[in-house]
N, C-alpha and C positions, 0 to 999 in steps of 0.2 A: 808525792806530797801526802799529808794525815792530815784528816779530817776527824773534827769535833761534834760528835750528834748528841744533842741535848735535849730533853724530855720533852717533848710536843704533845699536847693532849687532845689539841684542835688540827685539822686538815683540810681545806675546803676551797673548792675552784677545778676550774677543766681544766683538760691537755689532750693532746694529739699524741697518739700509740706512736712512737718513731716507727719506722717501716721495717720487716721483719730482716734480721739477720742472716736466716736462713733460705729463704727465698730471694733473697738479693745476691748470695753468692752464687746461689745454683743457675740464676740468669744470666749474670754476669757472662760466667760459663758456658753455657749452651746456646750464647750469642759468639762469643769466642769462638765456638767449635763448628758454627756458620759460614759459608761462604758466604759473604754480601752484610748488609747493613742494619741490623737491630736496632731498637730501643727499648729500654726501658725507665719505666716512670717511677719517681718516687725511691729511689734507690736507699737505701740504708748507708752512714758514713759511721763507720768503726774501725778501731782497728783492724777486726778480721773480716769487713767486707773491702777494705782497701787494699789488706794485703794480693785480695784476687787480681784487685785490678792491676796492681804492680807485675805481678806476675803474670797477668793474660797479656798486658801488655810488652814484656819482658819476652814472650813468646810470639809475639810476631801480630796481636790485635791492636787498634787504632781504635782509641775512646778523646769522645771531646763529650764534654759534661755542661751544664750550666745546673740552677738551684734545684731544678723539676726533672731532668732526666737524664740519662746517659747516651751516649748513641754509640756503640759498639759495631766497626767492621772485621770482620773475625777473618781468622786462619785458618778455618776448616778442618780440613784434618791433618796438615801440612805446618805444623808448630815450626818457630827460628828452631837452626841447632844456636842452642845458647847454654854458657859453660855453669851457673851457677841461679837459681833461684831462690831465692830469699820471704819468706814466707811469714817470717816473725815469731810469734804465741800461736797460731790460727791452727789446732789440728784439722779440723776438718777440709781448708781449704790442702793443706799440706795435702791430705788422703786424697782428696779427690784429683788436685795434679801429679800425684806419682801413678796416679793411670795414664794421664795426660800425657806424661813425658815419658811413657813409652814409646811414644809415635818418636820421641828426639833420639838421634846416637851414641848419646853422652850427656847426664845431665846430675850435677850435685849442687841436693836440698842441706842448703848449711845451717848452722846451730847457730842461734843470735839466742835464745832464751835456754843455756841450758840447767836453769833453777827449775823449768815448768816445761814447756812443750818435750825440751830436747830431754827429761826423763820419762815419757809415755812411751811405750811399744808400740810396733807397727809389723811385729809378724807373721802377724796372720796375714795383711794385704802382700807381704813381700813373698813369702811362701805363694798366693795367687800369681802374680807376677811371675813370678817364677817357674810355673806349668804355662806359661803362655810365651815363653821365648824369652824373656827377658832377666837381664842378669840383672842382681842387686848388691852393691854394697854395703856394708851396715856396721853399723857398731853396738852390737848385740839387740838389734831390731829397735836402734834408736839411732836421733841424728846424729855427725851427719849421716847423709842417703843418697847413694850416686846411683844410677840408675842409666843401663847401658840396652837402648832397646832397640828403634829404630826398623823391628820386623814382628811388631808381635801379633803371635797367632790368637785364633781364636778355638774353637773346639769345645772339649769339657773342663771347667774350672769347678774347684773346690773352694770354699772361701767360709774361715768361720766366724759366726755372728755373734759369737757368746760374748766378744767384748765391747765392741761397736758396731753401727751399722755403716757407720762410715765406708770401710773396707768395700761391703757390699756397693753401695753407693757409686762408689770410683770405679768399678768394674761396669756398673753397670752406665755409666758417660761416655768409656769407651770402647766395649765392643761393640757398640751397635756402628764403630769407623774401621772394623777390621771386615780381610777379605772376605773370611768364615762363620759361617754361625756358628753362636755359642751358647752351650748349656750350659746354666751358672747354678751349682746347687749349694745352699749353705749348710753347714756343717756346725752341728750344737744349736742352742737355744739364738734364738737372733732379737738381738737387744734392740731397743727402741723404733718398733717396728711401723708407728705412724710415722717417722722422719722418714722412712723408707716409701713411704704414701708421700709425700712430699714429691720427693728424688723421681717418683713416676710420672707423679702430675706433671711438672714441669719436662722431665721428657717428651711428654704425652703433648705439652702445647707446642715443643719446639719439630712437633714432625716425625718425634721417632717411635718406631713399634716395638714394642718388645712385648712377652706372653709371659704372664706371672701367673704364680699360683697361688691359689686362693689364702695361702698361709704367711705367702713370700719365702719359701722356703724352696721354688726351684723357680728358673726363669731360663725363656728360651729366646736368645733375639737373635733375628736375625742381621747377616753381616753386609757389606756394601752398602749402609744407609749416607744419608746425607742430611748434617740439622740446617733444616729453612731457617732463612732470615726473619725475625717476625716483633710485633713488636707486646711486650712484657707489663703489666701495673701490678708493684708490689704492696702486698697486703699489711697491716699493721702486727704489729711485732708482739703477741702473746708472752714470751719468756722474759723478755723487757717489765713490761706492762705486768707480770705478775707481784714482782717488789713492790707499786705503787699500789697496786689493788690487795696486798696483804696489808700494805701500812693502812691505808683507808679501813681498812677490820680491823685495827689493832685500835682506833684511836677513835676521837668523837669525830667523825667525820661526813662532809657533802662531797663528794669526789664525783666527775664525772671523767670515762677517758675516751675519747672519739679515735674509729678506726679498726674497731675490733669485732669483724664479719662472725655472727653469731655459728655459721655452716664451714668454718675455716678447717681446712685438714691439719693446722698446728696442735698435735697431742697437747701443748701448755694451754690452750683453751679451759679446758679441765680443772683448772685454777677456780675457775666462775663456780662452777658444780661444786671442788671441795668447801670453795667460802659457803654459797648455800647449803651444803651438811651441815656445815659448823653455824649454823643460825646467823649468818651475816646478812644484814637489811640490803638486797640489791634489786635493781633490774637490767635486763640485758636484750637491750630494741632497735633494732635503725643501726646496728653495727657499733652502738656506745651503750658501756659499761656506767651504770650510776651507784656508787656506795655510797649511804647511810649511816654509817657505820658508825656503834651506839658503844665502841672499846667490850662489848659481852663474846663471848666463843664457846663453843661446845667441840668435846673434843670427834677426833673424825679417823677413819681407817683407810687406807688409798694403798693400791697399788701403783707404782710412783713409775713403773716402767714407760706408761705411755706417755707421760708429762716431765720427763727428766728432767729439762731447764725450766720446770718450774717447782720442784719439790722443795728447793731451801727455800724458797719463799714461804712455802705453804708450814713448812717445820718452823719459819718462824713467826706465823701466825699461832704456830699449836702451842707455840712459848706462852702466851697467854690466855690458855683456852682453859674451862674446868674439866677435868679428867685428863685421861691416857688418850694423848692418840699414837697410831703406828703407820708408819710407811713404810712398804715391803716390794720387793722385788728390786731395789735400787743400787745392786754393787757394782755396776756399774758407773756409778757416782764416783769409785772409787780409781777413776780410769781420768778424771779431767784434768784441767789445769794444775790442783790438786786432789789430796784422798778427801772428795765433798763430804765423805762420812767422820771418819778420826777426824783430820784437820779441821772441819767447823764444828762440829760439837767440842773439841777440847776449848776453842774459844768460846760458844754460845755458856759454858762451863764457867769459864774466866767472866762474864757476864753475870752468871747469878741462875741461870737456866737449869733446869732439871733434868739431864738428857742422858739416855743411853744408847749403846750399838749394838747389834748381830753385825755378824759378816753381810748380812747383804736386808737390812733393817736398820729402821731410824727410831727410835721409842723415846714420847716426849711426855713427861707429866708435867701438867699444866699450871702456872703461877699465874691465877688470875690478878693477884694483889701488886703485880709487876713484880721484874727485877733491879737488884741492887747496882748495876752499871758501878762509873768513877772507875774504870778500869783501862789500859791499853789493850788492845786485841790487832793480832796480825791475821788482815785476812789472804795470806800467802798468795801475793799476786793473782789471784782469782776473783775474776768480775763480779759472779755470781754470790760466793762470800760477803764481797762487799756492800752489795746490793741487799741480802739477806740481814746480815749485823746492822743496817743504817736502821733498817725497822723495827729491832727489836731495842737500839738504842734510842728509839720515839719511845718508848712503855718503861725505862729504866728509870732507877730513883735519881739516881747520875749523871754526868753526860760519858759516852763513848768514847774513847780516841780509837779510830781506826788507822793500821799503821797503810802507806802506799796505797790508798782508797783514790787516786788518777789513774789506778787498771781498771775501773771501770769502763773506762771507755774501749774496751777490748770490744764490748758489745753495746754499752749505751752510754757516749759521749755526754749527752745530756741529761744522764739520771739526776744530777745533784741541782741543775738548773732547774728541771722541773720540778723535785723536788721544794724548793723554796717557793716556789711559783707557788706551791700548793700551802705555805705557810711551815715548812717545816725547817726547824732551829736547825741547821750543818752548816758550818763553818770550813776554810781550808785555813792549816797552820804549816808552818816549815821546821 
């Protein structure tokens, strides 16, 4: 479906952060990889925290749910052999079960999206796999992905970071269930390396040891572990919540969004900091975000590596900011759903927006006087696009049409609900 965003000048009232997306798969997970009986609270419902469940359960876990929590009795380390798993748009969940379903004898990751997921590469994770016993099929390091394992070793793995950390991630779920310990060292620059802060912590609560180095660029874990049963409360969702907290700066606004632990290891945290550079009126106390936000901006310079699901938000805050701002370190943007660099700025373009690129740089001069909108914009099946264009179609002279803006719920089903909730003009048309 396309949605209609229509100039909104005013934004005011509270919301609850949905719970984080990333944190709720990795749970999910690492109750999966349990013998015996977990919970967890608060779970996040998107499309890619559901696809896990589909799939842990597709694997041999037993989940019963009600509004407040999940309850997960996991498979341990002993996954079904099951012929096919279906993962949807979801890379990251895709990544981290093609470690997963090494432990299976036979297992193919089929192509349902191949406009988006099914053109990403996954090389480098297959290439790791591949020093550890396990055969991979491919078509040309994209889906589908058959994956022939059922013995794999552990030892020394190579695995490189320079394009996601995902890779790293999925190696590191499952050798700490292999017989042997393993030294896992990454290889190039390793991207987005508070997710991989993340990916530990929650190791870290379900039981298992592993020895990092201070860079995250070698880890040594050991093998024969086993994840306790335990139970989980996930935190509010910063890469969500960044959209609404960029629209709250863009527009005259009282926003408040509950949820959002000021000590959170989510790098999109970060979002708070860039609005305060950019003179945005806020406080940040008791775990809720307050914007004031007075439509004024100043422009700001980030390196956007450690905030990656949050930097089109923050580019389309800079849409209306006075001066130049730059986001640098981010070609990795150019690895998601789609190329977040080309692919949104030709549209923020189509918009009215003043925007250029480097290969791995976002450079935005700023239109404080708003832009021209009354345009269509395709935000290529990418959440994060869609979620970025709604805000910058509140400051337009215009209204927006955004084409298939119901991917949003790839990661926040209820963006457009709350949204409204907050007084802001979107509409859905057919």
């Amino acid at each position: 479906m396309d949605l209609i965003v229509k100039p909104t000048p005013h934004l005011e009232g509270e919301i609850g952060a949905l719970s984080s997306k990333n944190y709720t798969t990795r749970y999910l997970l690492v109750a999966a990889l349990a013998e015996g009986t977990s919970t967890v609270y608060f779970p996040a419902h998107s499309e890619d925290s559901d696809a896990m469940r589909r799939c842990i359960q597709d694997l041999g876990a037993v989940l019963v749910e009600d509004e407040e929590k999940a309850v997960i009795t996991g498979f341990g380390r002993h996954p079904r052999n099951v012929k096919e798993l279906n993962v949807g748009n979801a890379g990251a969940v895709l990544r981290f079960l093609m470690g997963v379903a090494s432990l299976c004898p036979d297992v193919t990751f089929v192509n349902t999206y191949p406009d988006s997921l099914g053109k990403r590469p996954h090389d480098d994770l297959i290439t790791a796999l591949g020093q550890m016993n396990v055969q991979v099929e491919h078509n040309n390091g994209r889906l589908p992905i058959r994956i022939q394992g059922g013995q794999p070793k552990g030892g020394q793995i190579k695995v490189s970071g320079s394009v996601s950390s995902q890779y790293l991630s999925a190696l590191l779920f499952v050798t700490p269930l292999l017989a042997e310990d393993s030294e896992i060292e990454v290889l190039g620059d390793l991207k987005s390396k508070v997710v991989v802060g993340q990916t530990l912590e929650v190791l870290e609560q379900a039981g298992i040891i592993i020895h990092a180095s201070e860079d995250y660029m070698r880890f040594r874990v050991p093998g024969n572990q086993s994840y306790q049963a335990k139970s989980y409360t996930v935190q509010g969702d910063y890469p969500g919540s960044a959209a609404v907290l960029a629209a709250a700066a863009v527009t005259q606004s009282d926003v408040l969004i509950k949820r959002l632990p000021a000590e959170s290891k989510q790098g999109e945290r970060a979002v708070v900091d860039v609005l305060r550079m950019m003179e945005v009126p806020l406080t940040h106390d008791n775990d809720e975000v307050h914007v004031k936000g007075n439509g004024k901006l100043k422009a700001v310079e980030f390196d956007g590596d450690a905030a990656t699901d949050a930097v089109l938000a923050m580019v389309a805050a800079a849409v209306f900011a006075e001066g130049t701002s730059r986001f640098y370190n981010v070609e990795n943007l150019r690895f998601k759903e789609c190329d977040r660099i080309t692919d949104y700025l030709a549209e923020l373009r189509k918009a009215g927006a003043n925007v250029e690129e480097r290969q791995a740089e976002i450079i935005v001069h700023g239109r404080p006087e708003g832009v021209e909108g009354g345009v269509e914009i395709n935000a290529h099946y990418d959440h994060r696009v869609i979620m970025a264009l709604t805000v910058v179609g509140l400051r337009a002279k215009e209204p927006l049409k955004i084409k298939d803006a119901h991917h949003v719920a790839k990661s926040y089903p209820q963006f457009f609900d709350h949204m409204q909730a907050l007084g802001a003009q979107v509409e859905w048309v057919k």
